[in-house]
C-alpha positions, 0 to 999 in steps of 0.5 A: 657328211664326210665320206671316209673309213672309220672304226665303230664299236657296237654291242649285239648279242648272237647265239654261237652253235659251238661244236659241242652245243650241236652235238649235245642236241644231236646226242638227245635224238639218238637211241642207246644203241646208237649212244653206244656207237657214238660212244665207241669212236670216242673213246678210240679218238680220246685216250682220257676216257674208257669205258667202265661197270664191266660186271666182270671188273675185278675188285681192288685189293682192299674190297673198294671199287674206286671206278665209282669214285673216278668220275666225280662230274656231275651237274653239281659238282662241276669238275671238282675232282681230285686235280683241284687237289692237285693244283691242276684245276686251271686246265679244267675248263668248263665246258662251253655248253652250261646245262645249267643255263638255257643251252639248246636253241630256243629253250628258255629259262625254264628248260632247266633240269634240276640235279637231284633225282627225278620225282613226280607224283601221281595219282595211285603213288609216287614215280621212283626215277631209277638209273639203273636198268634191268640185265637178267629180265632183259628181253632175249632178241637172239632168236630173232636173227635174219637168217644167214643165206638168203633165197638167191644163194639157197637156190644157187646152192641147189642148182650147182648140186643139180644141173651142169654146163649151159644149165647153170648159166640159165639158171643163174639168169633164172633165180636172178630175176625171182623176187623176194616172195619167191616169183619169176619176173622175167619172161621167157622167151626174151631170156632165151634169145638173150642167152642165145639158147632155144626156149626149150632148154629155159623152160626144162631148166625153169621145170628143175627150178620148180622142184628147189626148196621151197616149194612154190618158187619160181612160179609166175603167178599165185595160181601157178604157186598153189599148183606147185605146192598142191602137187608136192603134196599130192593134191592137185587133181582136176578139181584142184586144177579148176579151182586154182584156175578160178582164183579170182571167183574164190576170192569174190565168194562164189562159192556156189559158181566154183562148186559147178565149175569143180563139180563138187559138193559143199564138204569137198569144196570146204575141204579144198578151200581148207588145203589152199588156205595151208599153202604159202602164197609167198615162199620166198619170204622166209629167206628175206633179209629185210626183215623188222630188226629187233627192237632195244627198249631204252627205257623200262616201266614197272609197278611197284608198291610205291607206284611207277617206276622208270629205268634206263636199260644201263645194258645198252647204254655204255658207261664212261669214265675219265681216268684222271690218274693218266691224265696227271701222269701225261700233264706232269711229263714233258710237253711242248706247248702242242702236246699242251694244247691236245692234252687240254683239248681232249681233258675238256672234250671227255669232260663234255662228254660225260656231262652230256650223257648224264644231261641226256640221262636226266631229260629222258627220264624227265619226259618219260616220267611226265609221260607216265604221269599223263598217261597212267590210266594207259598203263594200269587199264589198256590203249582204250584209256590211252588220253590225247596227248601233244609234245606241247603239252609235256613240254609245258609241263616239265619247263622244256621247250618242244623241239627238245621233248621231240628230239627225246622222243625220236627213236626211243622205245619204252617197254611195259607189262603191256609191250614195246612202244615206241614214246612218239606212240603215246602223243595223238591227236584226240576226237571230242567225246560225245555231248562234249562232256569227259573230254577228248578221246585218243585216236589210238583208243577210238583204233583199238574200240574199232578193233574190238567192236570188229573183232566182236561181230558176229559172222551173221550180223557184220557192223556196218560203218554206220552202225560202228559210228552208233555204238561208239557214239553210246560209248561216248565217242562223238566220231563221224562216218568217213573217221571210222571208215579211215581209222578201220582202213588204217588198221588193215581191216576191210569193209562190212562187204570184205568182212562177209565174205572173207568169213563166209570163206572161213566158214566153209573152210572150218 
């Protein structure tokens, strides 16, 4: 056999992720607010595209709105648009992701969307798949605002209008090193030689600290934050003393040990229990800035006559336009072949664009629909009828491969008459229904029976894990022990023992 260089041809085949490919797969996992944020440094970067449907836009001269006829790109359509009629068609060039083809990775022939309307039927009525989203109706999260100053700020507000000189650097390294909820991490002595200063001083300035708003900063212990707080209204005598002092019995329930420990009767034990559970145990959240930000629905679910219907909330999902009038403006000037190539380059990136948030569009309302479908029972009747549900499932159903009903799922939130949910909350693992007849039963339905039953005991006759166990096995749930005991621990809800006491406790303090 010769040894030598020679050239081969050869045939394979290979998926491309193009630029535009990865970005219309990364468009699918964001949210409408993040859309909008994408959106914003493209039309800075892109002088092709602009935003449109502003309610305030004036009408044309003649009565037409002809911002509605501009963007004639759609999956039908193509880019047939008013440059073909022009004779400029050549410079529009399709895009190099075919949405009408298998386009993501690993989706095949079936991950098609159809280019009509969404329709789906189920039982009860049909699904209107709507584009529109509700505006007057929209949810105000205005009044959800993380306050302006946080708690560090409002008491160095507070120092600089009381204390002066030395005082105020001892304060400054006092409030920071309070935390969150409002308590003293630091130590004291360790402070003072720090500063250079005799622990005297660190203690008054701590002292002055203790009289800043809100009441209870800057105490070292829960039992020290009570105190304070009992003070300023006046309640902290030496039975209160003793009591906060014994905090650790309070919550085991012995009553009958601090009611000798206080020296007082039952009415006066409840009467201070009651005072103590008006206190605020972490005053200093309520300047916290990491707060739950408020949550945008992109999608909304409502019943009508007809059956469901699906919107996009079209208030947080900009809209695009192409402005074809300034692109045939700039094509017919003079250009040399760069300027060519730019004007080109950002015609098929708007064109991209436009296709894709509608591709986006599309997907979503096709997921949530197939959703809605498999989960009616959840929205007609409450979580207790919510179904098992996985992401292969509905990808079966609608022709879609699995990663692409994930990434529509990721950071989307669907609002109903019966809240706000995120939809990875409708896909749940199942628990098998007892006597293995009527299928299985969502772990969020098994939570929420849990909730009930728990919500529903009486104070003199608290449910046991076993006895939980029966009355959801009469309900047709076949679940074991250890499942409820992590399904209640889950929830926040303590055992039978917690749950005693803690409602002895409330008893007394009613």
């Amino acid at each position: 056999m010769a040894l030598g260089p020679r050239l081969d041809i050869r045939q394979s085949q290979s998926l491309v992720m193009t630029p535009q490919l990865q970005q219309a797969i990364k468009l699918l996992a964001l949210s409408n607010l993040e859309i909008e944020a994408f959106v914003a440094g493209e039309l800075e970067k892109n002088p092709l595209l602009e935003s449109g449907g502003a309610p305030d836009a004036q009408p044309a001269p003649d009565g037409v709105d002809r911002t509605e006829d501009r963007p004639a790109l759609s999956a039908e359509t193509g880019a047939s648009d008013d440059l073909i009629a022009q004779g400029l068609g050549g410079t529009d060039s399709p895009l190099d992701v075919d949405h009408g083809a298998s386009t993501f990775i690993d989706d095949g022939p079936g991950d098609r969307m159809a280019t009509d309307g969404v329709s789906t039927g189920g039982s009860g009525g049909g699904m209107d798949m709507l584009s529109g989203g509700y505006s007057e109706d929209a949810p105000d999260f205005d009044s959800f605002a993380a306050p302006d100053i946080g708690l560090q700020e409002h008491l160095m507000d507070q120092a600089r209008a009381t204390l002066s000189g030395m005082d105020i650097v001892i304060a400054t390294q006092l409030i920071g090193q309070i935390d969150e909820a409002g308590y003293l991490e630091a130590n004291l002595l360790q402070t003072a030689h720090g500063l250079g200063v005799p622990l005297y001083d660190v203690e008054r300035v701590l002292g002055v600290i203790h009289t800043f708003d809100p009441t209870g900063v800057g105490a070292r212990s829960l039992s020290e934050c009570l105190a304070l707080q009992a003070k300023e209204a006046d309640r902290h005598d030496p039975c209160m003393a003793r009591l906060l002092a014994n905090l650790d019995l309070l919550a085991k329930g012995a009553l009958p040990q601090l009611r000798r420990i206080c020296g007082v009767d039952e009415e006066d034990m409840a009467d201070m229990i009651a005072e103590l559970r008006g206190y605020d145990p972490k005053p200093g959240l309520k300047f916290a800035h990491d707060r739950a930000a408020p949550v945008t629905p992109d999608l909304f679910v409502r019943a009508t006559r007809e059956g469901w219907a699906i919107e996009i909330n079209s208030a947080t999902l900009p809209r695009v336009l192409i402005n074809r009038s300034y692109y045939v403006e700039l094509s017919t000037g003079p250009q040399d072949r760069n300027s060519k190539a730019w004007l080109a380059d950002c015609l098929a990136s708007a064109n991209w664009l436009v296709k894709a948030l509608d591709q986006r569009q599309k997907t979503i309302i096709k997921v949530a629909s197939e959703i809605l479908r498999q989960q009616e029972e959840f929205f007609r009747q409450g979580v207790a009828h919510l179904k098992p549900l996985t992401l292969r499932a509905v990808a079966d159903a609608i022709g879609m491969h699995e990663s692409t009903v994930s990434r529509v799922t990721s950071n989307k939130y669907l609002s109903c008459p019966r809240g706000l949910y995120e939809l990875k909350y409708f896909f749940s693992s199942g628990v098998a229904a007892s006597g293995g007849e009527g299928g299985a039963v969502s772990a969020e339905a098994v939570k929420s029976h849990i909730k009930a039953l728990i919500g529903a005991e009486d104070p003199q006759a608290i449910l046991s894990d076993d006895t939980l166990v029966d009355m959801l096995r009469a309900k047709g749930m076949d679940i074991a022990r250890r499942t409820v005991a992590k399904y209640r621990e889950a929830m926040g809800i303590g055992s039978s023992v917690q749950r005693r006491r803690q409602k002895a406790l409330k008893g007394k303090a009613a």
